[in-house]
Biopython code that builds the backbone (N, CA, C, O; Angstrom):
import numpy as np
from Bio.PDB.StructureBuilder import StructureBuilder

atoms = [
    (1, "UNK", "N", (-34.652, -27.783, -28.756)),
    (1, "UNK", "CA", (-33.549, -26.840, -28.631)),
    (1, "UNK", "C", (-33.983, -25.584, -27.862)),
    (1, "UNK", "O", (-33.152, -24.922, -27.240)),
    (2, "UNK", "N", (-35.610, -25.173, -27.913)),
    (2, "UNK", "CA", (-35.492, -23.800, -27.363)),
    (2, "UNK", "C", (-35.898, -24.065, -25.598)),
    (2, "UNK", "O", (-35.731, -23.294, -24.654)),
    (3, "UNK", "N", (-36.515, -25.541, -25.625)),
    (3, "UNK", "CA", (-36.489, -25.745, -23.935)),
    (3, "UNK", "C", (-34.671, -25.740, -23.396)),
    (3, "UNK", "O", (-34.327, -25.530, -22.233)),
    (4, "UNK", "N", (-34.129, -25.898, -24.047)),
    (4, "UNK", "CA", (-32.666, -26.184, -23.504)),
    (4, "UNK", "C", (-31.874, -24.868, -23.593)),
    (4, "UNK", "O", (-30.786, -24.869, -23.018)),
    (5, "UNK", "N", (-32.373, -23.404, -24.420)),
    (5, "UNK", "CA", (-32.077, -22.125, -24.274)),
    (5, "UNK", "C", (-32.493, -21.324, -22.922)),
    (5, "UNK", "O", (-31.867, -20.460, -22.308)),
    (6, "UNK", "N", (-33.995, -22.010, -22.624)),
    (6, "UNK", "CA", (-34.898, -21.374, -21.740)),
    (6, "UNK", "C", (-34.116, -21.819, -20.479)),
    (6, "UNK", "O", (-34.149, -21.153, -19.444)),
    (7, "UNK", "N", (-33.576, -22.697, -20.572)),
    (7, "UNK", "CA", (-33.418, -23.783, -19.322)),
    (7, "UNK", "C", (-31.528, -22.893, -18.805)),
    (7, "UNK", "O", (-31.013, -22.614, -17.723)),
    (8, "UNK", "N", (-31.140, -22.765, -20.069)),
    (8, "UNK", "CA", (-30.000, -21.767, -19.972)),
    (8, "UNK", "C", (-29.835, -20.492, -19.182)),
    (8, "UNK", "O", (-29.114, -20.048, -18.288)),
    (9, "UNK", "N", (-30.955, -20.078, -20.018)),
    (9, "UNK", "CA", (-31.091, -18.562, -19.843)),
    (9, "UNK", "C", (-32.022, -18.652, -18.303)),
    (9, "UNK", "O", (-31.921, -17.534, -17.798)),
    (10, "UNK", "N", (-32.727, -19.404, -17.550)),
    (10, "UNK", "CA", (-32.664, -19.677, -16.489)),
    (10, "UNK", "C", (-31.845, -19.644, -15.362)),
    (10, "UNK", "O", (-32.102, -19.394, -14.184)),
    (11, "UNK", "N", (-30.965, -19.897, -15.851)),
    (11, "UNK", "CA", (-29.509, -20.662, -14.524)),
    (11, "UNK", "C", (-28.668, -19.251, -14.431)),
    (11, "UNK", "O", (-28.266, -18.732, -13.390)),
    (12, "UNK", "N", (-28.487, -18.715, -15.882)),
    (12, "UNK", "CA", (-27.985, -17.729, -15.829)),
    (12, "UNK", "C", (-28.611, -16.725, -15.138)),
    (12, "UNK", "O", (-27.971, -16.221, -14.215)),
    (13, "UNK", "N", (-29.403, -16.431, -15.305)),
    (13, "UNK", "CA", (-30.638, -15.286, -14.706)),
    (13, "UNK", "C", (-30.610, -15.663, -13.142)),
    (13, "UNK", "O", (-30.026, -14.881, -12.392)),
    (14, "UNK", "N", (-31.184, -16.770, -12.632)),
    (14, "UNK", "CA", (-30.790, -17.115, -10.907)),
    (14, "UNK", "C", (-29.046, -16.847, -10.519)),
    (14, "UNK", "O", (-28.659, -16.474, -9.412)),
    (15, "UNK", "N", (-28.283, -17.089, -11.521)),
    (15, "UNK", "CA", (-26.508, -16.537, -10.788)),
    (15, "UNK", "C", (-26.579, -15.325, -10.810)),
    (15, "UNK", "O", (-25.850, -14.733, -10.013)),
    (16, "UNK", "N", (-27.194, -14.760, -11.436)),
    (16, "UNK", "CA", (-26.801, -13.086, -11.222)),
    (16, "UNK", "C", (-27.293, -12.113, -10.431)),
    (16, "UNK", "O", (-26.815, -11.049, -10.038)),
    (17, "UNK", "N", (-29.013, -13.010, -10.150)),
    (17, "UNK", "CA", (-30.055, -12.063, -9.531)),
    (17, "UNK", "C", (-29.976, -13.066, -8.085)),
    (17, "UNK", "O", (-30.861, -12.413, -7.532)),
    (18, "UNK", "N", (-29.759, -13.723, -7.437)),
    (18, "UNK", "CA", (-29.538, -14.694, -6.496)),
    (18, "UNK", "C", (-28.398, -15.793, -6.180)),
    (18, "UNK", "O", (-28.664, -16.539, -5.237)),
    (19, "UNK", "N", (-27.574, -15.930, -6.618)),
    (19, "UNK", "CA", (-26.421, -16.767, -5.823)),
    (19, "UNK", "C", (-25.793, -15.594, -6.047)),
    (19, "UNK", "O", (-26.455, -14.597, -5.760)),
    (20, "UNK", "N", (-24.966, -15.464, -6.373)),
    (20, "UNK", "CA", (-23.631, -14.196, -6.901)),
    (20, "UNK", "C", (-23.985, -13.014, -5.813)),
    (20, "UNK", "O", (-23.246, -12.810, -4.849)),
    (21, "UNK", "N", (-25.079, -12.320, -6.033)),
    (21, "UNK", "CA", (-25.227, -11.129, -4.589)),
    (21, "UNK", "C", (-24.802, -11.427, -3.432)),
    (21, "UNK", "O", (-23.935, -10.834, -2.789)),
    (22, "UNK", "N", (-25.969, -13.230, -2.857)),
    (22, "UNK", "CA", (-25.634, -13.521, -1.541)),
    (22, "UNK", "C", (-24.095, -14.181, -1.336)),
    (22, "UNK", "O", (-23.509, -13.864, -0.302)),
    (23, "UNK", "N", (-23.671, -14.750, -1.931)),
    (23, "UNK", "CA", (-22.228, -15.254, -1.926)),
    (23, "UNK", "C", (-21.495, -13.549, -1.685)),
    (23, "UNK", "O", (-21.048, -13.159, -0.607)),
    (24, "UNK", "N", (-21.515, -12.991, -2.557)),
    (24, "UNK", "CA", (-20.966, -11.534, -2.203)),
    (24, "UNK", "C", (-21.161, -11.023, -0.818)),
    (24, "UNK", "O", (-20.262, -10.654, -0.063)),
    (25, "UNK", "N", (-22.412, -11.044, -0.577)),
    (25, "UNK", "CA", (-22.733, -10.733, 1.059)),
    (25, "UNK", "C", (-21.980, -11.579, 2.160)),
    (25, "UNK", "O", (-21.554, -11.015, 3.168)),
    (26, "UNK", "N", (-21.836, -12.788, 1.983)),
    (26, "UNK", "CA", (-21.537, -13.745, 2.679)),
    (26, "UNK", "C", (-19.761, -13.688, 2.769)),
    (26, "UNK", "O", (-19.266, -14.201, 3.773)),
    (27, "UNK", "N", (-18.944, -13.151, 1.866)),
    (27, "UNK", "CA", (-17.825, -12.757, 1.936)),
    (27, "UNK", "C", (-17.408, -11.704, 2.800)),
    (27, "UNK", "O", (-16.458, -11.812, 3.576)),
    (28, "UNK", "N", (-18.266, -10.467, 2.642)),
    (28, "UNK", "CA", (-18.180, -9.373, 3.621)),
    (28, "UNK", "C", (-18.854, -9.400, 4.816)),
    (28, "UNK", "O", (-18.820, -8.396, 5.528)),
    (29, "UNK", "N", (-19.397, -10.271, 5.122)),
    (29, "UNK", "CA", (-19.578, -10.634, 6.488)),
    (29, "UNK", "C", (-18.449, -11.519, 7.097)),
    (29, "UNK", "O", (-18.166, -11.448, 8.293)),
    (30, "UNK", "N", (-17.808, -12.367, 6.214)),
    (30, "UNK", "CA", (-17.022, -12.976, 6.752)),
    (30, "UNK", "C", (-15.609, -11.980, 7.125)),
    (30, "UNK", "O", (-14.893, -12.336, 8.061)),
    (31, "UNK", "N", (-15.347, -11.020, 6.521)),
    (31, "UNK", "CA", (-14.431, -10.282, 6.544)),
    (31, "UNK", "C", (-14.742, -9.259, 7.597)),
    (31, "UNK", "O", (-13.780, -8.677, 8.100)),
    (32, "UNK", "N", (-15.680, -9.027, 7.908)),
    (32, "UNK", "CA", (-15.680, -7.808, 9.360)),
    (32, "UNK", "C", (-15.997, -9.127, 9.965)),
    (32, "UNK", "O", (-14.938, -9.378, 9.388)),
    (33, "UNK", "N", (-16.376, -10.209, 10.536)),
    (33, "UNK", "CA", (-16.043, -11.231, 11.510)),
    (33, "UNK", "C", (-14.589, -11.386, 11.976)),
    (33, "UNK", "O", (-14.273, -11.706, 13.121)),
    (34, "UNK", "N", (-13.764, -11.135, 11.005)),
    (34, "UNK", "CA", (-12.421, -11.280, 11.027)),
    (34, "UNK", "C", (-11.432, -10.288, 11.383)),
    (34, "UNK", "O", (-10.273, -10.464, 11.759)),
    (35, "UNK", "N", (-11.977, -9.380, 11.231)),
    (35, "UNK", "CA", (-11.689, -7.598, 11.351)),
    (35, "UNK", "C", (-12.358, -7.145, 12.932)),
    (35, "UNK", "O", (-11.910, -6.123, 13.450)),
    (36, "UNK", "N", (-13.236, -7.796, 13.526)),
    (36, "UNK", "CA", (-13.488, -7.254, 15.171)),
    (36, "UNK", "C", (-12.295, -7.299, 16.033)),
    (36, "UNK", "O", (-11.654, -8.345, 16.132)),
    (37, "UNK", "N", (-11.864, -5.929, 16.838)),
    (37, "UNK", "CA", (-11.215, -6.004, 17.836)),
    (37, "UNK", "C", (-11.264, -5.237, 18.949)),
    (37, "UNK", "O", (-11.775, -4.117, 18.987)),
    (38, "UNK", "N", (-10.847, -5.693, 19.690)),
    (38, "UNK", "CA", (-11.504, -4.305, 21.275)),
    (38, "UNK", "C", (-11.097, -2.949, 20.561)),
    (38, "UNK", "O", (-10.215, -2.504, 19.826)),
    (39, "UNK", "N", (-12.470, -2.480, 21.328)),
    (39, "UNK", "CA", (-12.535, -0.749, 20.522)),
    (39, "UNK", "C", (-13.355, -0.529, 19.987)),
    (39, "UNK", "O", (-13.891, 0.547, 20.253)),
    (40, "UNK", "N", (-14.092, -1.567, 18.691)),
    (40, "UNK", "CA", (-14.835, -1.644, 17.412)),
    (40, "UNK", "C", (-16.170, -0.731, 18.369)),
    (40, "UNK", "O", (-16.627, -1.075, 19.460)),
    (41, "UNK", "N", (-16.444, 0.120, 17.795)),
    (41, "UNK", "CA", (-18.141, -0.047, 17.659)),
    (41, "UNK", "C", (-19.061, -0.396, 16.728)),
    (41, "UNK", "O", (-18.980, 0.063, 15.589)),
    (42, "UNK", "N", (-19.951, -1.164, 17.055)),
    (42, "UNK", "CA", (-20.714, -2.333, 15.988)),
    (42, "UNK", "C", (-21.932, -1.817, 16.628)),
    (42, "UNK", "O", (-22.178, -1.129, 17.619)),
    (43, "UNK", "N", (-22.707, -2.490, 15.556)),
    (43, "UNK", "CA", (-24.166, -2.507, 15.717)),
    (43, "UNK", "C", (-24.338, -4.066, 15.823)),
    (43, "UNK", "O", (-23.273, -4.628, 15.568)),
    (44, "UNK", "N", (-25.481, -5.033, 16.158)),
    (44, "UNK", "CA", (-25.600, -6.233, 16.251)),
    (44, "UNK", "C", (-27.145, -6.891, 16.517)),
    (44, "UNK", "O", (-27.756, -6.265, 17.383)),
    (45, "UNK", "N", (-27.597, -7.587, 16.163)),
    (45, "UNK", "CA", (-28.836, -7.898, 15.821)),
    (45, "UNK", "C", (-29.708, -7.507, 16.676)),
    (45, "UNK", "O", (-29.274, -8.052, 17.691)),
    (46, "UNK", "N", (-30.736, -6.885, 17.023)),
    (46, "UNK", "CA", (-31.689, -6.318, 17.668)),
    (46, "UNK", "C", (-31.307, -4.935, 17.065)),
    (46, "UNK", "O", (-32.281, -4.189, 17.172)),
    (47, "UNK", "N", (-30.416, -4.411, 16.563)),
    (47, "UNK", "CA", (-30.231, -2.904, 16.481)),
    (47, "UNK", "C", (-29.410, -2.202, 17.913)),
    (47, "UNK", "O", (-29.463, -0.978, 18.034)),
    (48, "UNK", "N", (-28.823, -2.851, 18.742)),
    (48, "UNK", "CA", (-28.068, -2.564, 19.449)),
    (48, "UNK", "C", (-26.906, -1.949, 19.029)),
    (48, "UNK", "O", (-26.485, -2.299, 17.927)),
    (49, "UNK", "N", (-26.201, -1.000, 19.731)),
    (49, "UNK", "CA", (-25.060, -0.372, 19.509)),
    (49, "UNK", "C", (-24.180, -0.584, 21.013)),
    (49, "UNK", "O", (-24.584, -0.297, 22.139)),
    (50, "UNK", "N", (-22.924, -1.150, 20.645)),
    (50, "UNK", "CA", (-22.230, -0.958, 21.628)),
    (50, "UNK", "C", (-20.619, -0.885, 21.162)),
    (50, "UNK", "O", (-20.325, -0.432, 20.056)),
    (51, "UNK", "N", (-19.508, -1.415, 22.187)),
    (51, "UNK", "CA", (-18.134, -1.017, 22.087)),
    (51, "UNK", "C", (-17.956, -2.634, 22.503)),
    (51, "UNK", "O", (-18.591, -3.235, 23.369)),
    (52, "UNK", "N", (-16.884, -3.168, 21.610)),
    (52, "UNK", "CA", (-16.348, -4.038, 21.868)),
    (52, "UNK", "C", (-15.108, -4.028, 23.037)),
    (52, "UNK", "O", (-14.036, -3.425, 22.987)),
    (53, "UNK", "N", (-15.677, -4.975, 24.182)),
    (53, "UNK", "CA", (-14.227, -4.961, 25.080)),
    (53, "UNK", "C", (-13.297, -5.843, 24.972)),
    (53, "UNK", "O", (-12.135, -5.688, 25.349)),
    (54, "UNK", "N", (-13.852, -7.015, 24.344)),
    (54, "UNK", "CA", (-13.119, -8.458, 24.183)),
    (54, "UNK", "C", (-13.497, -9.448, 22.872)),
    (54, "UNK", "O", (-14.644, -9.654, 22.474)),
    (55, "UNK", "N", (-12.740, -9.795, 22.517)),
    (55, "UNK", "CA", (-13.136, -10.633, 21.302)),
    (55, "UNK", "C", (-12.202, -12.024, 21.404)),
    (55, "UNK", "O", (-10.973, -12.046, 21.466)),
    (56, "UNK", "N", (-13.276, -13.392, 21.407)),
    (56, "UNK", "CA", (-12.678, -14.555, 21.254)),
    (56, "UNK", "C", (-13.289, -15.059, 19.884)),
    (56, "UNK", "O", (-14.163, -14.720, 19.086)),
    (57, "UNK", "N", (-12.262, -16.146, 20.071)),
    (57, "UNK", "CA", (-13.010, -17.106, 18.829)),
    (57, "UNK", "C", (-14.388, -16.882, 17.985)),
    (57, "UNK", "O", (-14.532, -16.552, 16.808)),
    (58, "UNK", "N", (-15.544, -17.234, 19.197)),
    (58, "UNK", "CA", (-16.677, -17.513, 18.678)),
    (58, "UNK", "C", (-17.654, -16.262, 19.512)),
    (58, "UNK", "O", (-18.856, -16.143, 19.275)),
    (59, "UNK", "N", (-16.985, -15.466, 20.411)),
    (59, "UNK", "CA", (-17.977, -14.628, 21.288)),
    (59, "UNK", "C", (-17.085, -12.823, 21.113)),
    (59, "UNK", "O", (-15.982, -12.491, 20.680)),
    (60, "UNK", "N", (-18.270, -12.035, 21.708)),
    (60, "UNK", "CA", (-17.272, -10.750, 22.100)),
    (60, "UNK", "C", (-17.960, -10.202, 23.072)),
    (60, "UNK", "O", (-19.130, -10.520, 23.281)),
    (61, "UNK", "N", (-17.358, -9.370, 23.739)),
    (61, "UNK", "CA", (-17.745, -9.116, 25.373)),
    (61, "UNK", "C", (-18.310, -7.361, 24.700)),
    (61, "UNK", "O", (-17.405, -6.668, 24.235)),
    (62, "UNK", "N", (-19.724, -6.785, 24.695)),
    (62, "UNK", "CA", (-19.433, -5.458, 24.133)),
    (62, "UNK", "C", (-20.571, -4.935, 25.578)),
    (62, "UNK", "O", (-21.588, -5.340, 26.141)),
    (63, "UNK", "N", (-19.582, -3.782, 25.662)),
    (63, "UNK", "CA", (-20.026, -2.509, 26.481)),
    (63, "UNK", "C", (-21.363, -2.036, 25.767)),
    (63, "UNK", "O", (-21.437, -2.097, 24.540)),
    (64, "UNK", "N", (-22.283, -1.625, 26.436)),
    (64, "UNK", "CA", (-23.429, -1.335, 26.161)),
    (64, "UNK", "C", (-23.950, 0.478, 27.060)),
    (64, "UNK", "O", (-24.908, 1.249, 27.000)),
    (65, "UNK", "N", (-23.124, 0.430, 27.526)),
    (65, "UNK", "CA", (-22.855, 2.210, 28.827)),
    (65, "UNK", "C", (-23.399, 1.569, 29.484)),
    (65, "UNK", "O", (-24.015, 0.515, 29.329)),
    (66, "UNK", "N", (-23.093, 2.506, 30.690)),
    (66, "UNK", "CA", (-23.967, 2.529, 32.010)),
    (66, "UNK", "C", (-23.250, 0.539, 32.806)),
    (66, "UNK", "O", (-23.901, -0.170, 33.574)),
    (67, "UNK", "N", (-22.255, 0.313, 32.407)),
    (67, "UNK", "CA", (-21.821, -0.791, 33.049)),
    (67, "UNK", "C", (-22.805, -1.814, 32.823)),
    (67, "UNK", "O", (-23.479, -2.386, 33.680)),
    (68, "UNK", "N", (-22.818, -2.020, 31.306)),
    (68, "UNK", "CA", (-24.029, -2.933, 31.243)),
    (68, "UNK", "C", (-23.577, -3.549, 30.153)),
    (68, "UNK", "O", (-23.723, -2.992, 29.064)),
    (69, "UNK", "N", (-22.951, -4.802, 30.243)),
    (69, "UNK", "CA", (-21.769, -5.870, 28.997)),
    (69, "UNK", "C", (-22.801, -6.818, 28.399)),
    (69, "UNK", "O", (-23.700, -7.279, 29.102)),
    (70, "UNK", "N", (-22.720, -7.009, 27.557)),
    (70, "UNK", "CA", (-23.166, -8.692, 27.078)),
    (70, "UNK", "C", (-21.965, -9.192, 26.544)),
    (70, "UNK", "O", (-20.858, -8.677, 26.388)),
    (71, "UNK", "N", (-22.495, -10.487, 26.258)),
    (71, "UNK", "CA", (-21.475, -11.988, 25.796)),
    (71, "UNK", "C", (-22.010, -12.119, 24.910)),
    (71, "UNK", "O", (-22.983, -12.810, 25.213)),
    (72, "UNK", "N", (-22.052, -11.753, 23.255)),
    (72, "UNK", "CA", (-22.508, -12.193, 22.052)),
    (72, "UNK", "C", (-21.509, -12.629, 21.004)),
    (72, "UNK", "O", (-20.335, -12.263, 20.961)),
    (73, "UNK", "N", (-22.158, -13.519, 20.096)),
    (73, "UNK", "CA", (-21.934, -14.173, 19.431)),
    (73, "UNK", "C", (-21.162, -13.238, 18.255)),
    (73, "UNK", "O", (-21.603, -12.096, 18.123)),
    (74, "UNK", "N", (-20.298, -13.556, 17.593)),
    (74, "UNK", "CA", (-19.736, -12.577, 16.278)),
    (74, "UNK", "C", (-20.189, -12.648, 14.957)),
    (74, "UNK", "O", (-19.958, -11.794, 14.101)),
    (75, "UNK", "N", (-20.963, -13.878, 14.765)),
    (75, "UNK", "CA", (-22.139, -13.691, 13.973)),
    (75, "UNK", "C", (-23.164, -12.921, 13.988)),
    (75, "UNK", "O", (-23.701, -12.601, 12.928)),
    (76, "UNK", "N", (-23.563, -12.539, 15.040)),
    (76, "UNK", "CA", (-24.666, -11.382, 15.366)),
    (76, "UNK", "C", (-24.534, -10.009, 14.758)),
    (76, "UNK", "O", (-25.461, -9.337, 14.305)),
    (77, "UNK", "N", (-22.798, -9.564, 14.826)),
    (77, "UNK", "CA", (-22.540, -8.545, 13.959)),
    (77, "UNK", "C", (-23.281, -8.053, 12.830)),
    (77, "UNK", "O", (-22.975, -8.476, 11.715)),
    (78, "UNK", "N", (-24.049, -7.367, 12.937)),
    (78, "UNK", "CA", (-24.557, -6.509, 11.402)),
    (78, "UNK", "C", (-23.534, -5.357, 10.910)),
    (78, "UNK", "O", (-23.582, -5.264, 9.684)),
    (79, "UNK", "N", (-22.713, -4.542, 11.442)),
    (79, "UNK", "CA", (-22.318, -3.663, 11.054)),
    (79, "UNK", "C", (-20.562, -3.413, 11.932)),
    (79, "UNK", "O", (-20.115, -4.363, 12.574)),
    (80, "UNK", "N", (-19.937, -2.397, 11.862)),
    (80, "UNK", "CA", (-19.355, -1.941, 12.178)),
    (80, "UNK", "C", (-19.087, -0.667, 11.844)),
    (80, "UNK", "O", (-18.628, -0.337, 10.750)),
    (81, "UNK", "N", (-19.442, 0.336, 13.044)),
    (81, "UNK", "CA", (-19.313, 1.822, 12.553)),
    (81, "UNK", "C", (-18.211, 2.555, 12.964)),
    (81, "UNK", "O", (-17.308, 2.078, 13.652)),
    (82, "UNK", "N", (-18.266, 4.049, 12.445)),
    (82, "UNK", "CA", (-17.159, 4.499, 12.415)),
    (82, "UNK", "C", (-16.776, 5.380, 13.905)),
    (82, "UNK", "O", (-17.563, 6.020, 14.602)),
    (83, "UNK", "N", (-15.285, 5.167, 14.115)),
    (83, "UNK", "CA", (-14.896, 5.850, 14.988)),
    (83, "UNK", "C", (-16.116, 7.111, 15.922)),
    (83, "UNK", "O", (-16.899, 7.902, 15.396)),
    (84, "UNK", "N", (-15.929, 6.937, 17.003)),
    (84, "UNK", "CA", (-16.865, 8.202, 17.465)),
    (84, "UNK", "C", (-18.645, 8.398, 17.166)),
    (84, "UNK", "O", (-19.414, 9.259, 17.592)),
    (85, "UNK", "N", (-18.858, 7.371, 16.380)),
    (85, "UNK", "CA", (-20.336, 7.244, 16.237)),
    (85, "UNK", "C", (-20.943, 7.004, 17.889)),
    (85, "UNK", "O", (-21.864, 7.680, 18.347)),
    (86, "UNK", "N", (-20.497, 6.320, 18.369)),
    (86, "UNK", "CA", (-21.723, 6.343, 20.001)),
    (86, "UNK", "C", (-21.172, 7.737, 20.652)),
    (86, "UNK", "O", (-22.194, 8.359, 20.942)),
    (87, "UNK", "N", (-20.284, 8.344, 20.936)),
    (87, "UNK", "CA", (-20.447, 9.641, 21.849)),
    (87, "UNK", "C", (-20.983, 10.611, 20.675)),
    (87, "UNK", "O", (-21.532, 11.614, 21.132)),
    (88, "UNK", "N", (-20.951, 10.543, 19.332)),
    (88, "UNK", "CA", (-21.938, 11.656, 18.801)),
    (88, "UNK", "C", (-23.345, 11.773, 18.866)),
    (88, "UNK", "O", (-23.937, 12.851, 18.820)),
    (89, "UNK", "N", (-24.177, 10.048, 19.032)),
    (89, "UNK", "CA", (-25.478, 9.896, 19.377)),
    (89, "UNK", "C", (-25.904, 9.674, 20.896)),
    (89, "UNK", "O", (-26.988, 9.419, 21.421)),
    (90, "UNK", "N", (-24.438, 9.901, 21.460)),
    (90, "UNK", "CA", (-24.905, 10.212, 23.413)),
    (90, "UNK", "C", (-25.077, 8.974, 24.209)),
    (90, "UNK", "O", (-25.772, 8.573, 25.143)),
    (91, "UNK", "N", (-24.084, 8.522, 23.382)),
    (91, "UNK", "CA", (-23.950, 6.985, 24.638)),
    (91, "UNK", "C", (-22.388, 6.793, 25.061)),
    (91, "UNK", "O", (-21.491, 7.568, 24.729)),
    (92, "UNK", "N", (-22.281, 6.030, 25.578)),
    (92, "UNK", "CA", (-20.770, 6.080, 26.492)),
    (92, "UNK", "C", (-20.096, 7.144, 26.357)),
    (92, "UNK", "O", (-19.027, 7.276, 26.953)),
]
sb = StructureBuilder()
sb.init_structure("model")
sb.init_model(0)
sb.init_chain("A")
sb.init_seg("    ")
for serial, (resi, resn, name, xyz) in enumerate(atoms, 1):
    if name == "N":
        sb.init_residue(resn, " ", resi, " ")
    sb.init_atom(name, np.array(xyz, "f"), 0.0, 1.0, " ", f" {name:<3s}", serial, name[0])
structure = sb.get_structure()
C-alpha cells in the first residue's frame, strides 16, 4: 500500500512541478501566434527586435531598420512588446 501512495504522490508532484507549467506556456504561446499582425513589435529568437510588416500562415515579413526585412517563421516569436518600445531604444 505505501509503494502505491509513493507512486501517487509521484504523478501528482510531476503535474504540478512539470506538465501543468509547460502546457500553460504552450497555451500562451499559442495565443500571441494568433494575435501577430502588421505593426506588432516582437522580439524573436536570437534576441532580435523588429516590426512586423506582413504576417501569413506559417511566416512574417519583420522590418529590422535600415531596410533590412527577414522572412521568419511565427514560431520563432518569443515575445511581443509594447507599443513604441523600438523608437525608445533607437531603432526605426
Amino acid at each position: 500500500m505505501a509503494n502505491l501512495v509513493m507512486l501517487a504522490l509521484f504523478f501528482v508532484v510531476f503535474y504540478f512541478l512539470l506538465w501543468r507549467p509547460q502546457s500553460k506556456r504552450a497555451k500562451e504561446h499559442k495565443a500571441l501566434m494568433g494575435s501577430l499582425k502588421a505593426g506588432d513589435e516582437i522580439v524573436f529568437a536570437g534576441g532580435l527586435l523588429g516590426r512586423i510588416q506582413k504576417v501569413d500562415d506559417e511566416y512574417a515579413v519583420v522590418d529590422l531598420g535600415d531596410k533590412v526585412t527577414l522572412r521568419i517563421q511565427k514560431g520563432s516569436v518569443i515575445a511581443s512588446l509594447p507599443a513604441g518600445t523600438l523608437k525608445n531604444i533607437g531603432q526605426n
